[in-house]
VMD Tcl script that builds the backbone (N, CA, C; Angstrom):
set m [mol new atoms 384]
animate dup $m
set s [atomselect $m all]
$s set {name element resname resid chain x y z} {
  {N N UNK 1 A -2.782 32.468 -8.628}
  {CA C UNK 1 A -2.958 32.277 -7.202}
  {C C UNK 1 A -3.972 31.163 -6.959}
  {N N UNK 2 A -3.587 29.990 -6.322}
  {CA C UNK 2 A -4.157 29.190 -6.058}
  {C C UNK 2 A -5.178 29.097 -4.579}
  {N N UNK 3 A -6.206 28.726 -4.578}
  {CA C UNK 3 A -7.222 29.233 -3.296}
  {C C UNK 3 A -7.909 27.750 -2.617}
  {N N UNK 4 A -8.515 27.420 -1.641}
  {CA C UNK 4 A -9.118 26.477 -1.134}
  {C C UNK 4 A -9.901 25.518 -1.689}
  {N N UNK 5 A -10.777 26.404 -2.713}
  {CA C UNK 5 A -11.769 26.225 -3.675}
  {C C UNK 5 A -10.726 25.083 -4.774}
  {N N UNK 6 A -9.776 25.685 -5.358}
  {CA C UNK 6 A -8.691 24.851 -5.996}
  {C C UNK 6 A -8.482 23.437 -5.161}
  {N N UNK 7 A -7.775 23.658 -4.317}
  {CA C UNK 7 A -7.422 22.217 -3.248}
  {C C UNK 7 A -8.744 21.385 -3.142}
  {N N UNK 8 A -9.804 22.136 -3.007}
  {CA C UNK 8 A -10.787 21.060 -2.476}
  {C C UNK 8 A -11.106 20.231 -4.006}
  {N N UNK 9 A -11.586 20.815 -5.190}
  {CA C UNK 9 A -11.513 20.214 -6.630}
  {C C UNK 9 A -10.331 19.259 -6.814}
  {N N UNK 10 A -9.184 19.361 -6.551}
  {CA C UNK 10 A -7.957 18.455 -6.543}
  {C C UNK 10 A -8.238 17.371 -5.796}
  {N N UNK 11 A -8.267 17.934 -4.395}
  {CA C UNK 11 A -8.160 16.434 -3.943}
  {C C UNK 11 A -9.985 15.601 -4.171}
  {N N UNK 12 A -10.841 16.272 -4.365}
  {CA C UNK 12 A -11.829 15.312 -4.271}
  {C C UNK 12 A -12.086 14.846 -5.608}
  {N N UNK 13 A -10.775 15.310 -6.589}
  {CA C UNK 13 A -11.031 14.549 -7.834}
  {C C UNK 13 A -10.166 13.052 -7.768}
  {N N UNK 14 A -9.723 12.975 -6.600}
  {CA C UNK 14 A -8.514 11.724 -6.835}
  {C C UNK 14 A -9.763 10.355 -6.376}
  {N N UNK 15 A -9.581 9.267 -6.550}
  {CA C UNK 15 A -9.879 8.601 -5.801}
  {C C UNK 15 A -10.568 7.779 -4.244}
  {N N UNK 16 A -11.577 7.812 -3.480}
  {CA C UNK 16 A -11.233 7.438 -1.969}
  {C C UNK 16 A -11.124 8.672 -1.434}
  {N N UNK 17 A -11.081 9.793 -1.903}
  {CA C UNK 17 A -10.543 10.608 -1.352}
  {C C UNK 17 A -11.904 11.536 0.202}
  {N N UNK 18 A -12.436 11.375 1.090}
  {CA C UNK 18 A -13.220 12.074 1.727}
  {C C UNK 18 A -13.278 13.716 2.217}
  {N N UNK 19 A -13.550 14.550 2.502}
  {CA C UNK 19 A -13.269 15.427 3.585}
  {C C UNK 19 A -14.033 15.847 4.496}
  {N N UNK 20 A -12.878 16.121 5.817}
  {CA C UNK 20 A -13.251 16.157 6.658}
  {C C UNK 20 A -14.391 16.754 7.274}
  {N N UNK 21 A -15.521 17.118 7.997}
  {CA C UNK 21 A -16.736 17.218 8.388}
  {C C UNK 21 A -16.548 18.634 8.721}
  {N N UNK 22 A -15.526 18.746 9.972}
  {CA C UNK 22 A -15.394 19.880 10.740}
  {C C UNK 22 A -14.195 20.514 10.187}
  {N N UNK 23 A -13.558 20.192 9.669}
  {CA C UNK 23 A -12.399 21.448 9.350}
  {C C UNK 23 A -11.885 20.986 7.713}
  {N N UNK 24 A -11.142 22.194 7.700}
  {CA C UNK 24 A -10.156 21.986 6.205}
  {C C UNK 24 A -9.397 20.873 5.946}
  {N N UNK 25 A -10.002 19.516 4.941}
  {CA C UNK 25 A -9.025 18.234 5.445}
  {C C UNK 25 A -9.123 17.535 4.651}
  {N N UNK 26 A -7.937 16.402 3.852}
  {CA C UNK 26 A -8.679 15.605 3.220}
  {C C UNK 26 A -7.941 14.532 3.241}
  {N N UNK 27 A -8.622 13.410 3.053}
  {CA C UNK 27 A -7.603 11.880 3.396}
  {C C UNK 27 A -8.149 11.187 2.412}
  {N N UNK 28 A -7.138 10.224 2.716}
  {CA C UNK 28 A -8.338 8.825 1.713}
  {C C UNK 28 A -7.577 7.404 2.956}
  {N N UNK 29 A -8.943 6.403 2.525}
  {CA C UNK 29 A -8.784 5.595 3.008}
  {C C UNK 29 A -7.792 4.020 3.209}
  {N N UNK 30 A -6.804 3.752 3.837}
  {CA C UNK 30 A -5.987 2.870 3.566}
  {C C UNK 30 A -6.531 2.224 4.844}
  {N N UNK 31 A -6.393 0.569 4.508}
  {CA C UNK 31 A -6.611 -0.105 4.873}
  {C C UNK 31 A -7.315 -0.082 6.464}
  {N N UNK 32 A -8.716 0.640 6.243}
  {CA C UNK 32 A -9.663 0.968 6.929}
  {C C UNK 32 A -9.663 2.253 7.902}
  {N N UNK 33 A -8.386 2.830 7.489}
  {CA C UNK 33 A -8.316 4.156 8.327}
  {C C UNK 33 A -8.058 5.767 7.313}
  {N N UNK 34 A -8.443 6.440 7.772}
  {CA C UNK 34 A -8.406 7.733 7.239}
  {C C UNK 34 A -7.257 8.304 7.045}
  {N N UNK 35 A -5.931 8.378 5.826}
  {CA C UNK 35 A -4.431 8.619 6.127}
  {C C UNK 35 A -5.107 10.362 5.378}
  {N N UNK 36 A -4.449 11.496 6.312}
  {CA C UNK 36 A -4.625 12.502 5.967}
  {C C UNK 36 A -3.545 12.881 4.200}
  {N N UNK 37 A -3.353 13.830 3.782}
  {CA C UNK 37 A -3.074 14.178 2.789}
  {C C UNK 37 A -2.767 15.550 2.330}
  {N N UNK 38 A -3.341 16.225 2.743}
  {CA C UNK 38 A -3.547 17.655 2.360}
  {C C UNK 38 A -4.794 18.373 3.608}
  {N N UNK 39 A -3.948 19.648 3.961}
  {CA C UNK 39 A -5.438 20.168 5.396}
  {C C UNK 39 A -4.553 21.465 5.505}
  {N N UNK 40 A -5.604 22.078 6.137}
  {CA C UNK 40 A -4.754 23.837 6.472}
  {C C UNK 40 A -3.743 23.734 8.062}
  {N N UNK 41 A -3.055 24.274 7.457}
  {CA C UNK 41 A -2.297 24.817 8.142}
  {C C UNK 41 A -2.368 25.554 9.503}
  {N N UNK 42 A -2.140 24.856 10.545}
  {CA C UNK 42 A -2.991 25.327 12.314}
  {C C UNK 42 A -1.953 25.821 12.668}
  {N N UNK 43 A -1.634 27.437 12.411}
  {CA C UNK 43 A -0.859 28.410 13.230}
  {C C UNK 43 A -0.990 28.690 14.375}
  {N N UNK 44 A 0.312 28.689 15.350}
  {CA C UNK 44 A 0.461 28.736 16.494}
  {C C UNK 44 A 0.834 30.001 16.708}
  {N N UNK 45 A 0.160 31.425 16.896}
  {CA C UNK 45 A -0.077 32.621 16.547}
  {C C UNK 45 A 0.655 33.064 17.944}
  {N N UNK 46 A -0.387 31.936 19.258}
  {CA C UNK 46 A 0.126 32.982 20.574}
  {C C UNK 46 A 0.831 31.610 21.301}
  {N N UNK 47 A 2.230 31.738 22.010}
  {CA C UNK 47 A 2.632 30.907 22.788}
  {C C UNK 47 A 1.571 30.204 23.439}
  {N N UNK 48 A 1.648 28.909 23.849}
  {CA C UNK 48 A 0.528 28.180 25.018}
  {C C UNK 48 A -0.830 28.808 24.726}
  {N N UNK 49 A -1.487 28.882 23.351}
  {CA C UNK 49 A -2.460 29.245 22.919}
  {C C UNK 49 A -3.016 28.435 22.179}
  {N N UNK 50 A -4.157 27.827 21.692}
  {CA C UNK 50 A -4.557 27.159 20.377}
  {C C UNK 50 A -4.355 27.385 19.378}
  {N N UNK 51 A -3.787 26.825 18.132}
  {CA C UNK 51 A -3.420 26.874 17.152}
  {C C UNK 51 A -4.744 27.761 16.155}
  {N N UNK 52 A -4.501 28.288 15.328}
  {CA C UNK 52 A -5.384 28.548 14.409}
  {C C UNK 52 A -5.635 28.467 13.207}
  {N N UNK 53 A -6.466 28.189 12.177}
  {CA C UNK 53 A -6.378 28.007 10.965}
  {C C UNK 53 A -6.031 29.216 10.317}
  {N N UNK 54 A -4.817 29.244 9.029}
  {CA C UNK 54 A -4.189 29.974 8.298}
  {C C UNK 54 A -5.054 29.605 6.570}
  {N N UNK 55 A -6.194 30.008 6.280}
  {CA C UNK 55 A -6.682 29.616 5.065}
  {C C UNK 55 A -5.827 29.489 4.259}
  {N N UNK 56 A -4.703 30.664 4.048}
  {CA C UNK 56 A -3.904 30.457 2.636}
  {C C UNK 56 A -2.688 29.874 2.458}
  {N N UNK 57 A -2.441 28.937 3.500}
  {CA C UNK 57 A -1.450 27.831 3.657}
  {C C UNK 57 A -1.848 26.665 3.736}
  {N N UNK 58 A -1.431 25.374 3.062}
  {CA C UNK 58 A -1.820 23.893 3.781}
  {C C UNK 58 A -0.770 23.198 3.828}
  {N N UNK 59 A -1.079 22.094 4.340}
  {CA C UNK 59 A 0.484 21.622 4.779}
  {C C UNK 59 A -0.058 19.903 3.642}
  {N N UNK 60 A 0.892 19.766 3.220}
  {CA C UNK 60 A 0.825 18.917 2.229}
  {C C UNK 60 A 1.361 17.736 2.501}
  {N N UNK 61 A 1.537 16.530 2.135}
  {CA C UNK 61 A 2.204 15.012 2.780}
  {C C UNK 61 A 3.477 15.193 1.298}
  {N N UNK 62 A 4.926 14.247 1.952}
  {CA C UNK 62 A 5.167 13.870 1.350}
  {C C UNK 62 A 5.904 12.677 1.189}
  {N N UNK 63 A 6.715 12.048 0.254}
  {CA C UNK 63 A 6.922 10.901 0.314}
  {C C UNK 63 A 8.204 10.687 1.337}
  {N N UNK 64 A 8.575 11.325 1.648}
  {CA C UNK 64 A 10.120 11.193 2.161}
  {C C UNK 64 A 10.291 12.850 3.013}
  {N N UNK 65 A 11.315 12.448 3.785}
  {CA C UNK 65 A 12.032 13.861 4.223}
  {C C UNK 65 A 12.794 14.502 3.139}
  {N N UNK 66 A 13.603 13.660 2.325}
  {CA C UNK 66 A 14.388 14.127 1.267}
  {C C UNK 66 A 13.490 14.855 0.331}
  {N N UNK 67 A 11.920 14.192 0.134}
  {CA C UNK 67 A 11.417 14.888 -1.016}
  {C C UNK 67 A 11.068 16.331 -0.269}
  {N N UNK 68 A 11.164 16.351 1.196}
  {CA C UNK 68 A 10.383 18.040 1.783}
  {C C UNK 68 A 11.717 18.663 1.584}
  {N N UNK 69 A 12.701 18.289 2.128}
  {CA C UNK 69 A 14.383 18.742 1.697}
  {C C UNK 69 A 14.280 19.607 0.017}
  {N N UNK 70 A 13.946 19.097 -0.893}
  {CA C UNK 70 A 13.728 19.282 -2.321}
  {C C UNK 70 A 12.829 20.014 -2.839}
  {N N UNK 71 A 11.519 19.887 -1.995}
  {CA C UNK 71 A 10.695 21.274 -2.277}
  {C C UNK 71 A 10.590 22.588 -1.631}
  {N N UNK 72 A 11.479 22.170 -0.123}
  {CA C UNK 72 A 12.047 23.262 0.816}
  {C C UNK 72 A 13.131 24.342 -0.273}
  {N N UNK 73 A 13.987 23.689 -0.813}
  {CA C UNK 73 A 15.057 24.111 -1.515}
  {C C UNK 73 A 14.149 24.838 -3.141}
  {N N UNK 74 A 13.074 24.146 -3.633}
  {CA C UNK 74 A 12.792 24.601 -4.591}
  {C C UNK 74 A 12.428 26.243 -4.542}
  {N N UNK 75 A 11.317 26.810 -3.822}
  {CA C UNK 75 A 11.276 28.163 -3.730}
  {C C UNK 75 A 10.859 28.223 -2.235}
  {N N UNK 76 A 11.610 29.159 -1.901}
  {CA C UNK 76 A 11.127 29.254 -0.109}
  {C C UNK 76 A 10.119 30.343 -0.167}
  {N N UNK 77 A 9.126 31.154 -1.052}
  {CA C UNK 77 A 8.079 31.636 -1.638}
  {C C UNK 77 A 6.891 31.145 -1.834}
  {N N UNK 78 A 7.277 29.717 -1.938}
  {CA C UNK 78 A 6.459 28.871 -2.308}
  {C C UNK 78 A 5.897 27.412 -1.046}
  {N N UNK 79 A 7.125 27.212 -0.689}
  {CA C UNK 79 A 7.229 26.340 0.303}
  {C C UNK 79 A 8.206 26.836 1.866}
  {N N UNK 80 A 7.679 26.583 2.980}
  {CA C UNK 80 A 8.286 26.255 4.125}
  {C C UNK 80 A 8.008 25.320 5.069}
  {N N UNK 81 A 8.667 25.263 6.074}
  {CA C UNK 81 A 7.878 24.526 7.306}
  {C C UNK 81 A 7.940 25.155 8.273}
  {N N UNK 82 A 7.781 24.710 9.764}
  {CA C UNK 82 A 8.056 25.351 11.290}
  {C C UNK 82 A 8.424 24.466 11.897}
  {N N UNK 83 A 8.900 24.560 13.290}
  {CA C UNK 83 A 9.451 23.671 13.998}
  {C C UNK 83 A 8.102 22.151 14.258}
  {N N UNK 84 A 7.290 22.534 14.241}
  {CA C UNK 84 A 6.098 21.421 14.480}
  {C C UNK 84 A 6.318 20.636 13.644}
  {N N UNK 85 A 6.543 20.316 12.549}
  {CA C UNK 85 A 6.952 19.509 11.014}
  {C C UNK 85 A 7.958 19.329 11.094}
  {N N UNK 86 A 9.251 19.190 12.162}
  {CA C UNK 86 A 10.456 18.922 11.787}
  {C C UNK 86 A 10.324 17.568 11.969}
  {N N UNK 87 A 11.084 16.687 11.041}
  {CA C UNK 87 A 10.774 15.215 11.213}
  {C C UNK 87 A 10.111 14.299 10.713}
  {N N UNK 88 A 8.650 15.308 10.063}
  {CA C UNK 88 A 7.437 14.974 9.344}
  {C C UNK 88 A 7.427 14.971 7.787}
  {N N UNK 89 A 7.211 14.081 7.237}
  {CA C UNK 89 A 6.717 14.253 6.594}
  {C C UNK 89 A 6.185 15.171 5.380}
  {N N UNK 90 A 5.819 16.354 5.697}
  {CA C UNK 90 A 4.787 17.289 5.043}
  {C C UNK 90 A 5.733 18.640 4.708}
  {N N UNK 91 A 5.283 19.449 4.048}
  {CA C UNK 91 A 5.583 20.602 3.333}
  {C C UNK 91 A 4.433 21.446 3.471}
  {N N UNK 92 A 5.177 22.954 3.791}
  {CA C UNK 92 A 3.388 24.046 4.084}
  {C C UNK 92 A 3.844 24.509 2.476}
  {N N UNK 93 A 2.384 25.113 2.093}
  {CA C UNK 93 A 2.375 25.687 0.710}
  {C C UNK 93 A 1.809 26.829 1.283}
  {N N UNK 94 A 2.031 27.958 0.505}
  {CA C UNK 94 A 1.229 29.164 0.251}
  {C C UNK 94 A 0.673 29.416 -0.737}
  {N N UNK 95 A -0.497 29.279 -0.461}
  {CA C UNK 95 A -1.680 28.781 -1.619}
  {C C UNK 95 A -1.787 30.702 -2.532}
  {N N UNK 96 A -1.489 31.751 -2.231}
  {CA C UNK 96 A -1.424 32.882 -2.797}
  {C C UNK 96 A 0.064 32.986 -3.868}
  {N N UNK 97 A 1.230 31.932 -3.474}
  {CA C UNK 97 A 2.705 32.047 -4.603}
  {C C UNK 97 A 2.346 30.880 -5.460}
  {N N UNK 98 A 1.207 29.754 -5.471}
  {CA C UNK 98 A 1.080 29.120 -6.362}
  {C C UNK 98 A -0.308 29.124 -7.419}
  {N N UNK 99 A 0.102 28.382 -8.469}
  {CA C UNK 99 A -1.395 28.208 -9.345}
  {C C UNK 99 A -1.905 26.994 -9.325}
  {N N UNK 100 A -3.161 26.864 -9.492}
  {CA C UNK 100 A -3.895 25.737 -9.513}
  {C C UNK 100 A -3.066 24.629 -10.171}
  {N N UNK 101 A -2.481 25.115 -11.120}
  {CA C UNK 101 A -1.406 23.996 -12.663}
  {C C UNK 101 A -0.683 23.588 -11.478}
  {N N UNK 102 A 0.098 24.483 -11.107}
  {CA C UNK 102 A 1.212 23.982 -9.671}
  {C C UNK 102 A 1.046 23.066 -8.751}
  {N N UNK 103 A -0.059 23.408 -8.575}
  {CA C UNK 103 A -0.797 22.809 -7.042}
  {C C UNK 103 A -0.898 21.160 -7.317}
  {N N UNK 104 A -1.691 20.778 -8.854}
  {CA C UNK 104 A -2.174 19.550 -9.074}
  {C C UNK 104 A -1.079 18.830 -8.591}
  {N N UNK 105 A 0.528 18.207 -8.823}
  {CA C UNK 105 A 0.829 17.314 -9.061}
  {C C UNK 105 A 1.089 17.591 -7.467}
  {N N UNK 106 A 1.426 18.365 -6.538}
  {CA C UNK 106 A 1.848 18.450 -5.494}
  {C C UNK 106 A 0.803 17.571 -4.672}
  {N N UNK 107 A -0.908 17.918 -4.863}
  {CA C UNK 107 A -1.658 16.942 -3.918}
  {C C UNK 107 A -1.761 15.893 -4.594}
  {N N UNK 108 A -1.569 15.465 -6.043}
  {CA C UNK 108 A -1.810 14.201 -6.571}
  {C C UNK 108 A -0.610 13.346 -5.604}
  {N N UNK 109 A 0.566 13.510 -5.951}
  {CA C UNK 109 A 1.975 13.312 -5.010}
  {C C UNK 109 A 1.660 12.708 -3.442}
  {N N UNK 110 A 0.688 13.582 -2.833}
  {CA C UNK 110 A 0.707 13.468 -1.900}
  {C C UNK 110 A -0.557 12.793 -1.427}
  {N N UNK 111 A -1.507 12.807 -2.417}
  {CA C UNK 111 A -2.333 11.971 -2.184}
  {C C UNK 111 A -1.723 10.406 -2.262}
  {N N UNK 112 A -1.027 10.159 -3.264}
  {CA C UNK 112 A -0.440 8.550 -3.495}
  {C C UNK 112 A 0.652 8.187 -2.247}
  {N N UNK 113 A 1.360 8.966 -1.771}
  {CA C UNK 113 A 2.027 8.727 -0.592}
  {C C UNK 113 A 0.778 7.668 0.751}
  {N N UNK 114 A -0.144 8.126 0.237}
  {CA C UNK 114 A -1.034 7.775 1.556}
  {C C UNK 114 A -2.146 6.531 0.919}
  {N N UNK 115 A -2.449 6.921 -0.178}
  {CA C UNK 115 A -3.304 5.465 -0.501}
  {C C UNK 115 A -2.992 4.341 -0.631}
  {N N UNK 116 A -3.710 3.482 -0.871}
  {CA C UNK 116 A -3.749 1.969 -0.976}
  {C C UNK 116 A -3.049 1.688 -1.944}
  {N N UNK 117 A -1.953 0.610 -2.424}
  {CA C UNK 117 A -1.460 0.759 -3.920}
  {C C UNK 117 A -2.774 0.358 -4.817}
  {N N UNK 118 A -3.587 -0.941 -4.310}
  {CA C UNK 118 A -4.494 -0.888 -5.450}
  {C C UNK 118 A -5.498 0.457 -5.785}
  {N N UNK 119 A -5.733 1.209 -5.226}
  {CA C UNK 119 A -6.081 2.497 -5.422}
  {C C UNK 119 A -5.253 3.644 -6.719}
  {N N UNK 120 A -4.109 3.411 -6.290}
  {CA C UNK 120 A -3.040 4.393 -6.945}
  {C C UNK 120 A -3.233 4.461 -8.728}
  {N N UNK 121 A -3.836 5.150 -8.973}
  {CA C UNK 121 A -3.977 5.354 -10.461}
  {C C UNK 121 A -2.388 4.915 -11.245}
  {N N UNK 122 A -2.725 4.248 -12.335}
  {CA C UNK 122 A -1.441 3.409 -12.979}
  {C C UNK 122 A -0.694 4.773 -13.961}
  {N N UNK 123 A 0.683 4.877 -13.952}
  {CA C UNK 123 A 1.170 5.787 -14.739}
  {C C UNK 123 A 1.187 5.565 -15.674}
  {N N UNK 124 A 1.053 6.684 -17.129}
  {CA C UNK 124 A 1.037 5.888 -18.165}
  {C C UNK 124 A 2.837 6.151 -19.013}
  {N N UNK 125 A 3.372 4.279 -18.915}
  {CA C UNK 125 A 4.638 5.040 -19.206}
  {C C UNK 125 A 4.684 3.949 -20.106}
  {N N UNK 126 A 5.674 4.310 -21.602}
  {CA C UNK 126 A 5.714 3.338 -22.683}
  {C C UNK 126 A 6.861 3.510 -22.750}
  {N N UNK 127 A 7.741 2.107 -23.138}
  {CA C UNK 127 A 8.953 1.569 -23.007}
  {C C UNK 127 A 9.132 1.370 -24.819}
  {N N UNK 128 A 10.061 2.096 -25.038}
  {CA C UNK 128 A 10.506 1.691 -26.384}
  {C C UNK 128 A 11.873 1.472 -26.740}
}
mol reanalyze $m
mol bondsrecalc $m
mol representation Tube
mol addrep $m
């Protein structure tokens, strides 16, 4: 079971990466602005009410609709969305169906969606 404490070690091990002051959040900086990345999940509990923070969900960035299509489809245990995210970008996690192992490549993923390329840590891939 993966917990907040997890997410926050992830993302503030990447690069650029800041978080936010006042709430659950984390971005890094592209070309002088703050592109979010990974943040909790603001449940809309009561109609025409303020949203509220859900600790054991965050809503994650990703590269494409097709890639939320693909992790939507991977475990719906693991991943959903709500109507607020239709269109977007992002994928909610439930930080209690995953493990920390799990979690890494999902905010690494989603951290690189949003950084700078010169930022983007180089893959290491050998051609033989």
């Amino acid at each position: 079971m993966a917990t907040q404490a997890d997410v926050r070690r992830i993302a503030l091990s990447l690069p650029d990466t800041e978080e936010a002051p006042n709430h659950f959040a984390f971005s890094v900086r592209n070309k002088g602005k703050l592109k979010g990345f990974v943040w909790v999940w603001m449940e809309r509990v009561t109609p025409k009410n303020p949203r509220v923070p859900q600790p054991k969900v965050i809503a994650v960035r990703v590269a494409s609709l097709a890639d939320k299509d693909v992790l939507l489809a991977l475990d719906a245990k693991k991943f959903f969305t709500e109507p607020h995210y239709n269109g977007f970008p992002a994928v909610l996690v439930r930080l209690p169906a995953v493990t920390a192992r799990e979690l890494r490549p999902i905010i690494t993923e989603a951290w690189r969606c949003q950084a700078v390329s010169s930022t983007k840590p180089v893959r290491n891939e050998t051609r033989q």
